[in-house]
Every structure is written in C-alpha cells, then in structure tokens.
Backbone as CSV, one residue per row, in Angstrom:
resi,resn,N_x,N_y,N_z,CA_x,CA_y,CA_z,C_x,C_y,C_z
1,UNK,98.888,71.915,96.937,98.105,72.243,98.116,98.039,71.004,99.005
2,UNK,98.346,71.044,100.714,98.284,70.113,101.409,96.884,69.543,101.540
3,UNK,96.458,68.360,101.448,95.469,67.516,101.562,95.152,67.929,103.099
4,UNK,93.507,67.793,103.078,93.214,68.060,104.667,93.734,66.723,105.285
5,UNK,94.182,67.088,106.601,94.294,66.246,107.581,93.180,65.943,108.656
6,UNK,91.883,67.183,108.705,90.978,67.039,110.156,89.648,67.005,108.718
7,UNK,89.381,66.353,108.880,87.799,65.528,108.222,86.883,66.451,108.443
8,UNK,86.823,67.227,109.753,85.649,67.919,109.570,85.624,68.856,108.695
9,UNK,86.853,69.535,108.723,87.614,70.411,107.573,87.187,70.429,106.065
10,UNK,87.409,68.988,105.630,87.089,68.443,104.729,85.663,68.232,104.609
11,UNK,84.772,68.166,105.595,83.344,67.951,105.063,82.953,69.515,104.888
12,UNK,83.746,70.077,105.672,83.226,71.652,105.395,83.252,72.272,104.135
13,UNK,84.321,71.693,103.885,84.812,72.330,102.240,83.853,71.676,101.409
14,UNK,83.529,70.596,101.489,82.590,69.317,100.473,80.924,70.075,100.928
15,UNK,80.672,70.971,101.701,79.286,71.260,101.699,79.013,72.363,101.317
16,UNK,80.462,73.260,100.733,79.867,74.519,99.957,79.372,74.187,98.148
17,UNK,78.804,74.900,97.584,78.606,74.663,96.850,79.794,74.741,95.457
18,UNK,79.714,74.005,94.416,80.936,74.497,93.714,81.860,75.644,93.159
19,UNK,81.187,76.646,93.000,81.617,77.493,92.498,82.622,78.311,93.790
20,UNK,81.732,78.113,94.590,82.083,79.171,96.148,83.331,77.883,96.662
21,UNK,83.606,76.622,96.549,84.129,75.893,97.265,85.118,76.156,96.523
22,UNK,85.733,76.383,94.912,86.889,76.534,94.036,87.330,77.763,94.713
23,UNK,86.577,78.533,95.006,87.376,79.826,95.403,87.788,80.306,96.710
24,UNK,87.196,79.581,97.625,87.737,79.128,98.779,88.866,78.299,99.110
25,UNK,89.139,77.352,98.289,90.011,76.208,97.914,90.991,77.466,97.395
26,UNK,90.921,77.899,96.749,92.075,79.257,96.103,92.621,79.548,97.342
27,UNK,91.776,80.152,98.424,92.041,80.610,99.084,93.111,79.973,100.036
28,UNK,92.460,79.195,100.439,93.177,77.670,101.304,94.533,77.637,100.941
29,UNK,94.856,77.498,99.449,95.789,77.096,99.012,97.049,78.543,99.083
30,UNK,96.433,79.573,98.850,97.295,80.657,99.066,97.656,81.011,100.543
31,UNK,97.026,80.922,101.492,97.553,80.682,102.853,98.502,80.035,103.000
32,UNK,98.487,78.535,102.481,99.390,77.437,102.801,100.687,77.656,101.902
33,UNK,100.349,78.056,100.592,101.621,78.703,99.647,102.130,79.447,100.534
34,UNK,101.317,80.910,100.776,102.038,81.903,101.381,103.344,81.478,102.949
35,UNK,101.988,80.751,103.830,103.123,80.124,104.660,104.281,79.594,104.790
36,UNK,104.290,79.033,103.346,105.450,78.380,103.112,106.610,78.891,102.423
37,UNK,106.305,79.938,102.022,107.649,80.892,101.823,107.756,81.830,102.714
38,UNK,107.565,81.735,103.849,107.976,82.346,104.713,108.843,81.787,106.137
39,UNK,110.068,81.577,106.298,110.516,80.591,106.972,110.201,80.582,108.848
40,UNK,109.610,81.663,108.762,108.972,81.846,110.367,107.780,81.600,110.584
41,UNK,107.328,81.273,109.833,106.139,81.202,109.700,105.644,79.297,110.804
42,UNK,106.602,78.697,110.032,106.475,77.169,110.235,104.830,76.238,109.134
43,UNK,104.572,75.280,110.229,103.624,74.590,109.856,102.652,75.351,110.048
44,UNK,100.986,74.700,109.385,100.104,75.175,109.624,99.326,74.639,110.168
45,UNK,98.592,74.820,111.567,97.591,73.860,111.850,96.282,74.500,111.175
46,UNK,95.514,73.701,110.753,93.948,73.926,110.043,93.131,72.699,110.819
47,UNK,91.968,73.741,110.990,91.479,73.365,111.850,89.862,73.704,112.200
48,UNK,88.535,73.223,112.445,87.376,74.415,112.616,87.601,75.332,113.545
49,UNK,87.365,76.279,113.342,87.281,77.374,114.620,85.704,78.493,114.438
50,UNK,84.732,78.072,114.877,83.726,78.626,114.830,82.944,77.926,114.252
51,UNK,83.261,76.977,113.713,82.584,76.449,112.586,83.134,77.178,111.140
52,UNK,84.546,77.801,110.892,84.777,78.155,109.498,86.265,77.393,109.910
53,UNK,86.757,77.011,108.672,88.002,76.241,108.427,89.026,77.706,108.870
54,UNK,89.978,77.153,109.629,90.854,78.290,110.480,92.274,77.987,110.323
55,UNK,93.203,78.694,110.520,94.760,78.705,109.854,95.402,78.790,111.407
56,UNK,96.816,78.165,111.916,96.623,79.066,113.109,98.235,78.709,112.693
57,UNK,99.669,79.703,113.265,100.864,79.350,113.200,101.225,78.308,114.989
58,UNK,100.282,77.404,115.037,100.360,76.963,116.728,102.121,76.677,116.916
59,UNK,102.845,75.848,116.125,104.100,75.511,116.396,105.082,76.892,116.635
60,UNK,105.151,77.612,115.637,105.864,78.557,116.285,105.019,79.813,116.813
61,UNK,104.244,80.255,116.516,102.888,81.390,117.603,103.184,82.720,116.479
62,UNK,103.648,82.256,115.787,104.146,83.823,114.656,103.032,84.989,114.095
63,UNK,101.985,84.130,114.315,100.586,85.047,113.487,99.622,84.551,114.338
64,UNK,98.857,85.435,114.168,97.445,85.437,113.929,96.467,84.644,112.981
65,UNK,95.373,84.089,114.277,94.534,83.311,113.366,93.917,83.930,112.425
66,UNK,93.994,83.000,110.828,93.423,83.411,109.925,91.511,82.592,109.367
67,UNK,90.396,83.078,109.521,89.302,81.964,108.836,88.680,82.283,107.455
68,UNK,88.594,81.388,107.044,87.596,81.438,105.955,86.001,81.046,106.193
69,UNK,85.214,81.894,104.944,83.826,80.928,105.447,83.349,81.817,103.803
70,UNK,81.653,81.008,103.665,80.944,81.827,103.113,79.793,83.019,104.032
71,UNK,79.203,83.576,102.907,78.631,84.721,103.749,76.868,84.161,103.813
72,UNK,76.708,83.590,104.469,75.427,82.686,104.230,74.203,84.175,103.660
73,UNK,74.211,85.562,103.924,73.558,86.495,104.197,73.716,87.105,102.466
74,UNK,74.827,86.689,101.800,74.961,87.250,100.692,75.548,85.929,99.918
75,UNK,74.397,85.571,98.590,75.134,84.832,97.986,75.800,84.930,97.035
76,UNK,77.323,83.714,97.025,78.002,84.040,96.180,79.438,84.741,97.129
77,UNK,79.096,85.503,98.285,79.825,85.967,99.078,80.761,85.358,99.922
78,UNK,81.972,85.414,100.398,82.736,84.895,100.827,83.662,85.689,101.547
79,UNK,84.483,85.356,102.577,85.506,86.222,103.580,86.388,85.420,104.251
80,UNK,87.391,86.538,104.320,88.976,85.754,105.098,89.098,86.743,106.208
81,UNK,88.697,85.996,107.172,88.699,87.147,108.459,89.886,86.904,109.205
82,UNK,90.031,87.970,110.247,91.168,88.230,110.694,90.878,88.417,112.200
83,UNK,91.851,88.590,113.664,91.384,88.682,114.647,90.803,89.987,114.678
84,UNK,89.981,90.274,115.364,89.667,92.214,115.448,89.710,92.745,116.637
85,UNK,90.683,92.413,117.392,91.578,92.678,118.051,93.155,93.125,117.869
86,UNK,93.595,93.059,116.029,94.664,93.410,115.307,94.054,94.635,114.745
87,UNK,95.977,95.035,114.372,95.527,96.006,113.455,95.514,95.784,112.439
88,UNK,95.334,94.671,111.920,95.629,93.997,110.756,94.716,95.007,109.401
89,UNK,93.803,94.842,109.593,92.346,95.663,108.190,92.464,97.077,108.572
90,UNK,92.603,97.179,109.838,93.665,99.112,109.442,95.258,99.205,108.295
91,UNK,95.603,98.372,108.886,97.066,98.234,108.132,96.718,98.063,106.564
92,UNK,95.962,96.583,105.985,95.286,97.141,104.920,94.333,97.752,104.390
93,UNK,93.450,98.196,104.942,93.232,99.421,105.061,93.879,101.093,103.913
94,UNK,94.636,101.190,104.961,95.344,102.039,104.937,96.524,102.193,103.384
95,UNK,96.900,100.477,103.505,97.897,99.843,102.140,97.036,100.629,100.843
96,UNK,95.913,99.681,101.006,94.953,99.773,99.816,93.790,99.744,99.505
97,UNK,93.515,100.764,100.090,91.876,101.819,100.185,90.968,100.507,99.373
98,UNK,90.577,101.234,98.319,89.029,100.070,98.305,89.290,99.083,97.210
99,UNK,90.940,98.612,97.333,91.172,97.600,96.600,90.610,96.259,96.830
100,UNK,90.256,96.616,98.226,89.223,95.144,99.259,87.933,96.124,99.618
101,UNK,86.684,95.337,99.921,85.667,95.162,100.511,85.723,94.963,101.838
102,UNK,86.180,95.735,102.892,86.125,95.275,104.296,84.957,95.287,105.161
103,UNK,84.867,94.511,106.115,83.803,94.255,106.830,84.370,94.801,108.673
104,UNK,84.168,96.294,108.812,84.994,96.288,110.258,86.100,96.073,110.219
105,UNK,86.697,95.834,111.444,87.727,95.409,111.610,88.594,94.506,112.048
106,UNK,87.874,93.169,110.776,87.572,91.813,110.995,87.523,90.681,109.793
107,UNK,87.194,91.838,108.619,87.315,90.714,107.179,87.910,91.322,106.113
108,UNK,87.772,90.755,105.293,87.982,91.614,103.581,86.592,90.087,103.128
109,UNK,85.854,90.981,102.213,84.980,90.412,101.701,84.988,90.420,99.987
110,UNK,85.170,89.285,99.177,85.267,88.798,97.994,83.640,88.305,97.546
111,UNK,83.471,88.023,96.235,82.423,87.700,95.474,82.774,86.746,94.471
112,UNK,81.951,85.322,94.472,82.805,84.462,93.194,82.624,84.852,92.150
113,UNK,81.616,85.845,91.755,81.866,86.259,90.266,83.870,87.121,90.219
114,UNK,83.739,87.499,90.833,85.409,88.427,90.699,86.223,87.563,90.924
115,UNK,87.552,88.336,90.092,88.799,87.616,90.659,89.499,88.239,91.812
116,UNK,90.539,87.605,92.387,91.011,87.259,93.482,91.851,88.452,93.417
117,UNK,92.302,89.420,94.599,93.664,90.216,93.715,94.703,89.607,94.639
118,UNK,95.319,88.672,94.132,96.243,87.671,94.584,97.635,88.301,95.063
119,UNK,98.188,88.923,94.897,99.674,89.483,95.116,98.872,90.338,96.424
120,UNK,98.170,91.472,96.244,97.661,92.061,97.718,97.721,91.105,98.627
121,UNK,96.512,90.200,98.065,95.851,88.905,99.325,97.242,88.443,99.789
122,UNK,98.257,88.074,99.036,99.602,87.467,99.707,100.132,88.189,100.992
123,UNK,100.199,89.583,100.418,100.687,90.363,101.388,99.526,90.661,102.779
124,UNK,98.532,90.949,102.509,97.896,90.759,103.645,97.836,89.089,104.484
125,UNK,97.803,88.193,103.951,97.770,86.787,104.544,98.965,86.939,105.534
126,UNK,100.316,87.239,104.613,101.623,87.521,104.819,101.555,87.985,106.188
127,UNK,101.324,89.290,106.412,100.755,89.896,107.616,99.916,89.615,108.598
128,UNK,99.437,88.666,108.126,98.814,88.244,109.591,99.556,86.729,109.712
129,UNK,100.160,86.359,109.522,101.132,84.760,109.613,101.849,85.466,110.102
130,UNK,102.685,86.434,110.578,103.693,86.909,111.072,103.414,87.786,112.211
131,UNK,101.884,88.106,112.420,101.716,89.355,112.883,102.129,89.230,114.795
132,UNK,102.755,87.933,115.268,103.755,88.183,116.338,105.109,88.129,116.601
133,UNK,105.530,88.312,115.020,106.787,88.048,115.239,107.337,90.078,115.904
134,UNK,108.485,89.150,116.822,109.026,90.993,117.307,110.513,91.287,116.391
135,UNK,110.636,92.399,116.181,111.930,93.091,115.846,112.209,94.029,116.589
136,UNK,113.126,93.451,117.629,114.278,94.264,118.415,113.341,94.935,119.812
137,UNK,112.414,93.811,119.936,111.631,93.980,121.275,110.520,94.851,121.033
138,UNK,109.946,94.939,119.935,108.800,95.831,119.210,108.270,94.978,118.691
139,UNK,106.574,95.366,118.113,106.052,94.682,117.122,106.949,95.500,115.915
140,UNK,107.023,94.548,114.957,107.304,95.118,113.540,105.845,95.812,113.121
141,UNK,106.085,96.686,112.116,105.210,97.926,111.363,104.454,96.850,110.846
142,UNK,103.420,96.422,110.605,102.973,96.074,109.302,103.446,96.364,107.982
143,UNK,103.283,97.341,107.374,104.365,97.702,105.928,105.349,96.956,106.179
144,UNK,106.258,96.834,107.390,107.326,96.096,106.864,107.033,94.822,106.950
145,UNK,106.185,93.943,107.363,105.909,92.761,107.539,105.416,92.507,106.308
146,UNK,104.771,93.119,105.646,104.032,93.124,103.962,105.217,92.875,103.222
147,UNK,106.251,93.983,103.304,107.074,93.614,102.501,108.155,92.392,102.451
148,UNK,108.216,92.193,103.940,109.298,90.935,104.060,108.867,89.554,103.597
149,UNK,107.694,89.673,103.364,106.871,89.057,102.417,107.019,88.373,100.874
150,UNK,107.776,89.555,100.778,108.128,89.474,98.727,109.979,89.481,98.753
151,UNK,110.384,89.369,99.924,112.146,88.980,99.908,112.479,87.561,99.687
C-alpha cells in the first residue's frame, strides 16, 4: 500500500479510532490495488475532499471520485461513497441486491464488526475508476466495466 503523500490525509486516518482505521486502511489499500491493475486507470491522486480522504483518477480523468469516511451517526459504521450524480449504486445495485447496504444513490455502507466482500468491492471500485472511460463514442455499460475488471 502507497504511503500517504498529503499529511492531512494522514492525520485523518491517525484520528479514527483503531478498529474503524484497519478497515478503512483495507479499504484505502484496495482502491490503490484495484487501480493498479487496471492500466487506464493511471495514478492516484488522494487527497481531502470534504473533509473524507478522496481517490480521484486526475492524470488521466478515467473515473469518478471515490471517498471514504466513518459514519459519525452510527458507530462502528463506515462508507465508500460515490458521485450521485452516477449511475454507479444503480449499477450495483442492480449487480447485487443486498449484498451491500446502500445509502441512496451515493454509498455502500459497511460495519467493522463484518467482513469486507472484497471481490464485489473490487468490481464496484473497478467501476467507478473507469467510470469515464468511452467505448466507441459511448459510455461503456457498467457490467462491462465490472468485468474488464477481472481480465
């Protein structure tokens, strides 16, 4: 996992508490995995955006910003939100009914007692790191962006 580069980043992560900060850190780290097997994807800038640690593809513009945060309202609670202005949480959604906890059409919401369902989360991350790339002067489907994912 890449070491933070923006400090505030880093104090953000250093002020959750432990349990919630390991699984956030999961999180972190599967973004940056995921990004990186994906060759369109490029670098990642991370960065605050709202005040939650934020993913963005700025060098090449391929996706959609991704954030993390906790759920100050529920503890223990945690979320990887998405723009809601995508169709991104329709798309999964639609993938995999109540395999996630969604919040609108804007998060998937996790709990640190549970585990992660990691291969989904790939493919949804997947999908939104890509979610401007065009095929043949179209947006690509989502489904197929999920899957180009695991090639």
């Amino acid at each position: 996992m890449p070491s933070f580069t923006d400090p505030a980043v880093a104090r953000k992560f250093s002020d959750y508490a432990p349990a919630l900060r390991s699984k956030l850190l999961k999180l972190r780290a599967l973004i940056f995995a995921t990004a990186k097997n994906i060759p369109d994807v490029g670098p990642l800038r991370e960065t605050l955006k709202w005040g939650q640690p934020s993913y963005m593809t700025t060098e090449t513009k391929s996706g959609s910003t991704i954030r993390l945060d906790a759920l100050p309202a529920e503890p223990g609670g945690y979320a990887l939100y998405f723009h809601c202005q995508t169709n991104l949480i329709d798309g999964f959604r639609q993938k995999y009914g109540n395999k996630f906890r969604y919040e609108g059409n804007r998060a998937l919401i996790f709990n640190e007692t549970k585990p992660l369902p990691e291969s989904e989360l790939n493919e949804c991350i997947a999908a939104a790191l890509t979610y401007h790339l065009k095929k043949q002067g179209s947006r690509t489907p989502i489904g197929e962006l999920i899957n180009k994912s695991h090639r």
